[in-house]
C-alpha positions in Angstrom: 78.4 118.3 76.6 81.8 118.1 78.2 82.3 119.4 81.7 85.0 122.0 82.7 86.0 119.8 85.6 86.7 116.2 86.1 87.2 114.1 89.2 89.5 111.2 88.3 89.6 108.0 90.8 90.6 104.2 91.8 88.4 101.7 92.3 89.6 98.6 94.4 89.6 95.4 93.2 86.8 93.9 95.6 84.8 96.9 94.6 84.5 98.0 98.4 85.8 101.3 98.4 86.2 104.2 95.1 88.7 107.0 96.0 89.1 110.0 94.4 92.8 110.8 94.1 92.9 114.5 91.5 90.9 116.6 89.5 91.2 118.5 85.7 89.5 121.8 85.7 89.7 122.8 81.8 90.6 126.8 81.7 88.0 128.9 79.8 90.7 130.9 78.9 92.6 127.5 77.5 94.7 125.7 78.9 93.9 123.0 82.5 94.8 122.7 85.7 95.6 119.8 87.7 94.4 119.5 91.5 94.8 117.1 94.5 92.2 118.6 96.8 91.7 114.7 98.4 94.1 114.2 100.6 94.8 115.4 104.1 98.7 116.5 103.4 99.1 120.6 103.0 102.6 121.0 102.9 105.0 119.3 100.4 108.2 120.2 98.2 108.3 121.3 94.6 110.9 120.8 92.4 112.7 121.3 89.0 114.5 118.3 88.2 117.3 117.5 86.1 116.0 114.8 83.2 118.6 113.0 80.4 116.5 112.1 77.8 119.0 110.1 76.2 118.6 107.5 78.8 115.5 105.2 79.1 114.7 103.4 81.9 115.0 104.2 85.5 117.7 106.8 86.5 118.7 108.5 90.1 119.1 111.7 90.3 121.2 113.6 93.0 119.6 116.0 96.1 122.4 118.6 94.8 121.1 118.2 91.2 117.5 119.6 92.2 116.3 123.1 92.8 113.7 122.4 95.7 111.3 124.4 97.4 108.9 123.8 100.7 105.2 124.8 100.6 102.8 125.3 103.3 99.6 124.6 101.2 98.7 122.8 97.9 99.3 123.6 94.7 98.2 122.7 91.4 99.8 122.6 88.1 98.3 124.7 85.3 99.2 124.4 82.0 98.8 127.5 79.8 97.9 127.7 75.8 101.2 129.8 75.4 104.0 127.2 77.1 103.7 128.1 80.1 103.5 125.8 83.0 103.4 126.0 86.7 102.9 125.3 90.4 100.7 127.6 92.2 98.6 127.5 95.3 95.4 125.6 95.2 94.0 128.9 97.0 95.3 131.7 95.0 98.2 134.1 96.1 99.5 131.6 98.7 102.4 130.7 96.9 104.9 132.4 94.9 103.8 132.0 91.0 103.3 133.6 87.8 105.4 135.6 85.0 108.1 138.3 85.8 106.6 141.1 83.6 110.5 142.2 82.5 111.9 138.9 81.7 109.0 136.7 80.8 110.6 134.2 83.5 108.4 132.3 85.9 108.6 133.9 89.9 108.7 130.7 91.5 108.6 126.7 90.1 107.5 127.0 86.4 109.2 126.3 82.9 108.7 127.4 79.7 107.4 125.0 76.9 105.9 123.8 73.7 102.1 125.7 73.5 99.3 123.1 73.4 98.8 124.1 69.8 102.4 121.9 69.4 102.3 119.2 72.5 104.7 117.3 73.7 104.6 113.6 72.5 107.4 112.5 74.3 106.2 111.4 77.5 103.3 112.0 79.7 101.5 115.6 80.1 101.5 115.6 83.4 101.0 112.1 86.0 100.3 111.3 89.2 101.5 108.8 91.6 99.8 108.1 94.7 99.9 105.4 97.3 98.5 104.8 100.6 94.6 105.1 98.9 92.8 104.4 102.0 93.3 108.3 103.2 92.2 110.2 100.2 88.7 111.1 99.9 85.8 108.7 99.1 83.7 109.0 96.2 79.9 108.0 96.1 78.6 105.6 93.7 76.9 107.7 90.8 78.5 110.9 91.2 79.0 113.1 87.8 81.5 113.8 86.4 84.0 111.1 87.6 86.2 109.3 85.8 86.9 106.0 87.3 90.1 103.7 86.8 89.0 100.3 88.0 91.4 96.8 88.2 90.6 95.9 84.4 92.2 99.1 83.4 95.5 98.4 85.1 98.7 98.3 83.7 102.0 97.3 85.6 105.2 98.6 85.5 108.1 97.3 85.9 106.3 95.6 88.9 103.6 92.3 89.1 99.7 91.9 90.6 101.1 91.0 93.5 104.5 93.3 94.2 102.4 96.6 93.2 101.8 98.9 96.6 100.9 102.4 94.7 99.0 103.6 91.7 100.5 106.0 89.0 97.6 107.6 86.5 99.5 109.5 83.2 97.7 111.9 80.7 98.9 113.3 77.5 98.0 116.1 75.7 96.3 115.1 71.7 95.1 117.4 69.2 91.6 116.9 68.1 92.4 115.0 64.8 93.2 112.0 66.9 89.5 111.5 67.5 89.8 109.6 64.7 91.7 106.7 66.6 88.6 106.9 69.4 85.6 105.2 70.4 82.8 105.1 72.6 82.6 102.4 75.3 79.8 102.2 77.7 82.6 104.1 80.3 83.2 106.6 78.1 85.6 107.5 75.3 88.8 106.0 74.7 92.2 105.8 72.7 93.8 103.1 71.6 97.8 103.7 70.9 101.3 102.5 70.7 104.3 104.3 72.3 107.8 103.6 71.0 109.6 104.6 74.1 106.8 102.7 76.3 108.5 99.7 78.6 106.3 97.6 76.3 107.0 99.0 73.2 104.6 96.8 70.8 102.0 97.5 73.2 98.7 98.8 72.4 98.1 101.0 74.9 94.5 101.7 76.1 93.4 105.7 77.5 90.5 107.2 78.7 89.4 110.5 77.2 89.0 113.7 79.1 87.2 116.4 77.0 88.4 119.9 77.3 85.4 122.2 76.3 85.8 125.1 73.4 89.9 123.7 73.3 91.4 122.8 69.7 92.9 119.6 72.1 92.0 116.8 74.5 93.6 114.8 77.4 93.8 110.7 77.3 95.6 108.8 79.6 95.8 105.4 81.6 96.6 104.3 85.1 99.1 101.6 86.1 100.2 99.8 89.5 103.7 100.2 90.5 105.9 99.4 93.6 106.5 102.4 95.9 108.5 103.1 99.0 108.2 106.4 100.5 108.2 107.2 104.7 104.7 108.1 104.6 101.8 105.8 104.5 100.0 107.4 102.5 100.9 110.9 99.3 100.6 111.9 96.3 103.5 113.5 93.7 102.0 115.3 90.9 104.5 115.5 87.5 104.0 118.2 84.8 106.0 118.4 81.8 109.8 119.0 81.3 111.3 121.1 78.7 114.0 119.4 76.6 116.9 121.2 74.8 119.1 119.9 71.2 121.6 117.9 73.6 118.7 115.7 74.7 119.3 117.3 78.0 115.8 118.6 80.3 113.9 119.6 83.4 110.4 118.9 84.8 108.1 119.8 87.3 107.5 118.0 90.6 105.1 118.6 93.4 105.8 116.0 96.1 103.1 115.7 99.3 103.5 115.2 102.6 106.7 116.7 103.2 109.4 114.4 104.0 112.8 114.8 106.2 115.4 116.0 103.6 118.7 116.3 104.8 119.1 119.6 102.9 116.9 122.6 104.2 114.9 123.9 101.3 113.9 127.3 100.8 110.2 128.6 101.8 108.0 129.6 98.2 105.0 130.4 100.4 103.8 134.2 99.3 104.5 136.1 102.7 101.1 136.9 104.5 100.7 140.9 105.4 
């Protein structure tokens, strides 16, 4: 039977160390939420940035162009069956989240999107980058419940073997007909597929299958190597999905850990403590 939650980590090529880097929690309610309880960082930014769709590739985006907030704890993103997604705090009612109950807006960093009864397909679910492995949390050899990304599962973008410093893991959201494309491996189930818009676009892309108990979907994803450069030795920034209007114009969700030294001040979204 499949568990409600599910440890993901890296293993490293020499086999000498395992880390666990997030963790999927399926909702009973429906719906997930995605958690970085691994890493010594508590406060971090969260953003809503701007997203051309129209362009592929790499693109820069402006400080002025994003609506940042600061937070004193860490969040996860939860992704509801309705559309709704959000940040909130890892320990509820520490920061500002949820539904205004007049306008059906979200209080604090949240959009509102495609139910999981009609996913996106046009990038990633939600993704994690990370870098700096050696200060997240071990895992022991055997525990339950893990699922391990190991050097044979590697992909690498827009980087080689020997250039990549970080690791980016990215899961999309399938309905259950797509079992049909799976199989069982002796690691577990995966999914085999070709994305269009993928930097490799005749590439047959391998996943790993999370199970979502009771849910009419499933999550499958794969983890890459990538160059990063960021003032910390060691994060994590956790992407959820964007919303996308006609003009091919969106926004998504950023949560970026520890927090950095941004030239503009960014307001507090920590719930006040009484």
């Amino acid at each position: 039977m499949p568990t409600r939650d599910t440890i993901i980590a890296i293993r490293s090529p020499d086999r000498a160390w395992l880390h666990k880097i997030t963790k999927v929690v399926a909702y009973k309610e429906g719906g997930f939420g995605v958690l970085t309880p691994y890493h010594s960082a508590r406060s971090g930014y969260l953003m809503i940035m701007p997203v051309d769709y129209k362009k592929g590739g790499e693109f820069q985006v402006g400080y002025e162009q994003v609506t940042a907030f600061s937070a004193n704890d860490r969040v996860k993103l939860s992704y509801h069956p309705d559309g709704f997604v959000q940040f909130s705090g890892e320990i509820g009612g520490t920061i500002i989240s949820g539904k205004d109950s007049t306008t059906g807006q979200p209080k604090g960093i949240g959009l509102n999107i495609n139910p999981l009864s009609r996913p996106i397909s046009s990038g990633p679910t939600f993704g994690i980058t990370v870098w700096g492995l050696g200060e997240f949390e071990q895992a022991k050899e055997g525990t339950k419940n893990v699922l391990i990304f190991e050097e044979s599962d590697w992909y690498y973008r827009r980087c080689s073997p020997s250039s990549a410093t970080g690791w980016t893991v990215e899961f999309f959201v399938f309905p259950l007909q797509y079992w049909s494309a799976a199989r069982k491996t002796r690691r577990g189930f995966t999914l085999s597929l070709s994305f269009y818009a993928f930097e490799a676009s005749m590439g047959i892309i391998e996943m790993r299958i999370i199970e979502l108990p009771d849910q009419p979907i499933f999550l499958a994803g794969f983890a890459s190597r990538l160059r990063t450069s960021f003032p910390s030795s060691s994060g994590w920034i956790l992407s959820g999905p964007g919303e996308r209007s006609a003009t091919g114009l969106g926004r998504n969700l950023h949560a970026c850990y520890p927090k950095f030294d941004f030239s503009e001040p960014a307001a507090p979204l920590d719930r006040k403590k009484i």
